[in-house]
C-alpha positions in Angstrom: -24.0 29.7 -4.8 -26.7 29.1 -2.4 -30.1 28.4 -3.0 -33.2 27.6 -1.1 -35.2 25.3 -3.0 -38.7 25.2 -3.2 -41.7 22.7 -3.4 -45.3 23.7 -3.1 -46.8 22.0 0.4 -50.3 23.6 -0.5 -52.0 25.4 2.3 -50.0 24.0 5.5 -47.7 26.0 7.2 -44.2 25.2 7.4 -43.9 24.5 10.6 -46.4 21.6 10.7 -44.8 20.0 7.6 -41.5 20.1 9.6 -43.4 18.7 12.6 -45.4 15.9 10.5 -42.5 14.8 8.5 -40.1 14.4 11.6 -43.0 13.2 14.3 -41.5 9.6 14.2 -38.0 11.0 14.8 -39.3 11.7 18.6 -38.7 9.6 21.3 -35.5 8.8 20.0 -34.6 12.5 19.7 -36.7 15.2 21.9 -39.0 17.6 20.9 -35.8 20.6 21.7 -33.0 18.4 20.1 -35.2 18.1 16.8 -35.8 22.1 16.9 -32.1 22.0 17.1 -31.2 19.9 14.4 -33.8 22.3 12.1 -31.2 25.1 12.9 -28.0 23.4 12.4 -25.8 23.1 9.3 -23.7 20.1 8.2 -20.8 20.4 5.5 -20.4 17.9 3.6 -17.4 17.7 1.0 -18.2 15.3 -1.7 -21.4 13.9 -2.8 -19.9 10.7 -4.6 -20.2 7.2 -2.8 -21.1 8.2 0.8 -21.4 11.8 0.7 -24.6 11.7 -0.9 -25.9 8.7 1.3 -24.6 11.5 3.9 -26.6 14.3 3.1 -30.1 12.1 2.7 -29.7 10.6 6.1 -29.3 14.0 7.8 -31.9 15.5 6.0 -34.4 12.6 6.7 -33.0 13.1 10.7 -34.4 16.9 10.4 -30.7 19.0 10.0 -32.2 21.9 8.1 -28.8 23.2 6.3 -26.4 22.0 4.8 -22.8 23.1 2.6 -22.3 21.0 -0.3 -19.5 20.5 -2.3 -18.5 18.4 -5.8 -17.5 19.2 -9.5 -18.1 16.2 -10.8 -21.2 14.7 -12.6 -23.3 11.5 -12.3 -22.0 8.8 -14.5 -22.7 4.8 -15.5 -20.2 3.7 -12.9 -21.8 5.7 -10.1 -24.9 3.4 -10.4 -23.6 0.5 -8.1 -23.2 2.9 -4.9 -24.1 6.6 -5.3 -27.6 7.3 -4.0 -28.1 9.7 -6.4 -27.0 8.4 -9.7 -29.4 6.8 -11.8 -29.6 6.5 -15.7 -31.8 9.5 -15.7 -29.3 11.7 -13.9 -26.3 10.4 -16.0 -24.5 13.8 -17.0 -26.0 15.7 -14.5 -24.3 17.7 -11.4 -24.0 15.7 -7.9 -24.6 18.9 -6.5 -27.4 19.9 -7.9 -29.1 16.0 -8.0 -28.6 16.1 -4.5 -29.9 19.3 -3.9 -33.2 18.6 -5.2 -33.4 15.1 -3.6 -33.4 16.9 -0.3 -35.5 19.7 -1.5 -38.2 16.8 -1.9 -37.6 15.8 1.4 -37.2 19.4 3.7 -38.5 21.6 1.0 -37.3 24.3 3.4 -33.6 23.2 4.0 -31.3 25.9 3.3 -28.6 24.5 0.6 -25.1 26.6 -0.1 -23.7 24.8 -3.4 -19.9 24.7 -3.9 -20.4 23.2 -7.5 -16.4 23.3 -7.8 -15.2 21.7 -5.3 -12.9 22.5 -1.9 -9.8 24.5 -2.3 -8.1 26.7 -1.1 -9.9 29.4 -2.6 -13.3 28.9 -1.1 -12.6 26.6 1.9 -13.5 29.6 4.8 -16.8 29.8 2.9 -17.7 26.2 2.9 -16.9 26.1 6.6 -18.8 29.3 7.7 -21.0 29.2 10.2 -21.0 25.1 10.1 -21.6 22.4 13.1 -20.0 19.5 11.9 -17.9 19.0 9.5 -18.4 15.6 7.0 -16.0 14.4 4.9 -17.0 12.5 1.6 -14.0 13.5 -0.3 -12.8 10.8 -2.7 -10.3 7.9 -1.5 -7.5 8.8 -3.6 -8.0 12.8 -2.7 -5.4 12.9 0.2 -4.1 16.2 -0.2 -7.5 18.0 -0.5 -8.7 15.7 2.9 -5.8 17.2 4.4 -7.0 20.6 3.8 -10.8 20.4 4.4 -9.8 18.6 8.3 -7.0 21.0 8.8 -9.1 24.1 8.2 -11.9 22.7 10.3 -9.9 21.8 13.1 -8.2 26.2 13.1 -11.7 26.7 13.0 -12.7 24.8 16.0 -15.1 22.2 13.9 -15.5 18.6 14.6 -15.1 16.5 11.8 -16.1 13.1 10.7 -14.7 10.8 8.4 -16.4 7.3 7.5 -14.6 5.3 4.9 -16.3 2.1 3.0 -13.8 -0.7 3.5 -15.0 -3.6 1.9 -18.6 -4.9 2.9 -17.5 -2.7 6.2 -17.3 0.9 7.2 -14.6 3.2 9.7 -15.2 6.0 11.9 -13.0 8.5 13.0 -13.9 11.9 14.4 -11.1 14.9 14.7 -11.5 17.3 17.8 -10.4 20.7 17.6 -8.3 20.6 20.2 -6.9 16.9 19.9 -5.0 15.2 17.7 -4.5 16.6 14.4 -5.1 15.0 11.1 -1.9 15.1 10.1 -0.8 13.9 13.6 -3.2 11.1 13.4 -2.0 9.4 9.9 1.4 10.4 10.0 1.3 12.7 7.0 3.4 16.0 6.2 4.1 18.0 3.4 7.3 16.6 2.4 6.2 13.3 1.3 5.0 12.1 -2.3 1.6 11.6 -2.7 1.7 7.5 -2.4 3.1 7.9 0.9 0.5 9.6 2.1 -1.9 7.3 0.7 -0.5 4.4 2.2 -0.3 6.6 5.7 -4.1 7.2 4.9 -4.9 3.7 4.1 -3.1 2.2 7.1 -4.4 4.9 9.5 -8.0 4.6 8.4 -7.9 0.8 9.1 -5.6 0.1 11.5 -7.0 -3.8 11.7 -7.2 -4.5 8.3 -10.1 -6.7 8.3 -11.2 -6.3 4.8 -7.6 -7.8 3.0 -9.0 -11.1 4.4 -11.2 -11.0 1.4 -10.4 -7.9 -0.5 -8.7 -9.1 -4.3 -5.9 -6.3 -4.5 -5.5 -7.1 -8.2 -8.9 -5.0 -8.9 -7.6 -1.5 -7.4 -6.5 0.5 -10.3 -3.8 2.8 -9.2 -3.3 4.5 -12.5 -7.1 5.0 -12.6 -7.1 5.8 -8.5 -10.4 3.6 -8.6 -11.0 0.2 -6.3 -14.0 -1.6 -5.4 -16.8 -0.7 -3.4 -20.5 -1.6 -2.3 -23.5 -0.2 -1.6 -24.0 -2.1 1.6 -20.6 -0.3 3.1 -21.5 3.0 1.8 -24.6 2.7 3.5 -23.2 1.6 6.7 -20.4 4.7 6.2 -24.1 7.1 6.4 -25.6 5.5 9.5 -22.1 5.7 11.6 -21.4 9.8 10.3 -25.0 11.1 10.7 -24.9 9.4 14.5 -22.3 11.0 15.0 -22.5 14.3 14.0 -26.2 14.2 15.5 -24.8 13.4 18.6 -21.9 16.2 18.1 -24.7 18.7 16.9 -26.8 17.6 20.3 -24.5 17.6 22.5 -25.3 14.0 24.3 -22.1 12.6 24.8 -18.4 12.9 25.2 -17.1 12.9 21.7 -14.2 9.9 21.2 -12.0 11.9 19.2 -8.7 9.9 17.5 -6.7 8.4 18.4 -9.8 6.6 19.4 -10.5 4.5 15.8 -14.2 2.4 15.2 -14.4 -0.3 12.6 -17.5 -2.6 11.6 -17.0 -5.1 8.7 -20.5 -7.1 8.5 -19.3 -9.7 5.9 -16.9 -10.7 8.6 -19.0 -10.1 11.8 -16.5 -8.3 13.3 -16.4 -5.2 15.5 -13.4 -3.2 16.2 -12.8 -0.3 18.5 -9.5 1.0 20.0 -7.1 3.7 21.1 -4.2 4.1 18.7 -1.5 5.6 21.1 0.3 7.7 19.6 -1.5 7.7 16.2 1.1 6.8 13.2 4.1 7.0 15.4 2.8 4.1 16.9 5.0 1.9 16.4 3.2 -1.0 15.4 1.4 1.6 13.1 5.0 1.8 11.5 5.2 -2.1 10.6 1.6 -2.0 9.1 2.8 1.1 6.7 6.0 -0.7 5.8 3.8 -4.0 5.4 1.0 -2.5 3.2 3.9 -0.5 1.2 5.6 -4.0 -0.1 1.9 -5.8 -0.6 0.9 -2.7 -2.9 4.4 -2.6 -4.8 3.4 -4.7 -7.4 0.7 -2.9 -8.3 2.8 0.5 -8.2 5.3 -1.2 -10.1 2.4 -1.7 -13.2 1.4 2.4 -12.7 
């Protein structure tokens, strides 16, 4: 569904309540970059813990369009993260909270709603005509990850992926013509699905700096829930809108993976590297089979 939602600005034209709302964003960003960012699109699977954060920060940057995609609903546990879940929006559609929240904001962004999800059945659609590609897909969803960055990278879209890691935040962008998701956290078709997470897991972090403090005994693998804060789902926001502003703009080489970039606040650490080889690195090997017998216990209760 797509929709173009609408707020009355009384007798202003549009293009001076672009230009009035975004004035402050110049300097930083050029009179021709912010036209630019009016006329680009973002995707943005999932609008749960960061995806929504996402989708605010772009729109407050001036990106005028924007793909959306979640079938879920705001609920009571959403409150402690999700910027748009409140206990007025309990039982409401992400999508749709979302969409109005940036309606108030642009009330001329153009939104394209994919109030089911990504799969396979709609994922050319939700990557049509995109810039960037953000993902803000669910921890636990490896397999439908797998498909929204595999699809982008045929179709020759960056993507970005920030996951909240304790009080901290990762980046990793995927080139189109670099290494492949797959390639980068060692996954493949013919393993079960808690391989692959603990291939995600250990490629997504590869220093772990957040088991220094993390209490394992809280992740609920039955219930494919764990903890996170508002603090590292905000940081998540700031690192993907830079980035795909800077993708979108064109101002500087892009460090694709295996180059990996991870912040953790609480710790006052900052972490940046190449991961040669990706998972087939072989220290990468002796984190997975690590993080595979600290987690047994907790598989063992599943």
């Amino acid at each position: 569904m797509s929709v173009e939602p609408h707020i009355d600005t009384g007798n202003r034209a549009d293009a001076s309540i672009y230009e009035e709302s975004f004035q402050r964003n110049l300097g930083l960003i050029s009179e021709t970059e912010q036209l630019r960012l009016r006329s680009s699109t973002v995707a943005i699977a999932g609008l749960g813990g960061v995806g929504g954060l996402h989708m605010v920060t772009l729109a407050r940057m001036g990106v005028g369009g924007f793909h959306v995609a979640d079938n879920d609903t705001f609920e009571p546990a959403n409150i402690n993260r999700q910027y748009g879940a409140t206990v007025d929006t309990i039982g409401r559609k992400k999508t749709d909270v979302m969409a109005e929240t940036v309606a108030s904001i642009n009330p001329k962004a153009m939104i394209r709603i994919f109030e089911k999800g990504v799969d396979e059945s709609n994922i050319d659609d939700f990557l049509e005509n995109v810039d960037v590609v953000i993902d803000g897909i669910d921890f636990f969803e490896v397999d439908a990850r797998r498909l929204l960055f595999n699809k982008a990278r045929e179709k020759g879209i960056y993507a970005v992926t920030c996951g909240p890691i304790g009080f901290g935040a990762t980046l990793q962008v995927f080139s189109p013509d670099g290494m492949s998701f797959d390639e980068y956290f060692g996954i493949s078709d013919d393993m079960g699905y808690w391989e692959k997470m603990v291939a995600f897991a250990v490629g997504l972090t590869p220093r772990p700096l957040h088991l220094k403090y993390l209490d394992l005994s809280k992740v609920n693998i039955e219930g494919k829930t764990g903890p996170a804060l508002a603090s590292a789902c905000n940081l998540c926001a700031t690192l993907a809108a830079t980035e795909a502003i800077s993708i979108i703009l064109g101002r500087r080489t892009v460090k694709a993976v295996p180059y990996y970039f991870q912040f953790d606040p609480y710790r006052r650490v900052y972490k940046k590297g190449y991961l040669f080889m990706g998972a087939g690195n072989p220290v990468q090997r002796l984190k997975r089979w690590l993080f595979k017998r600290k987690i047994k216990p907790l598989l063992a209760k599943k």
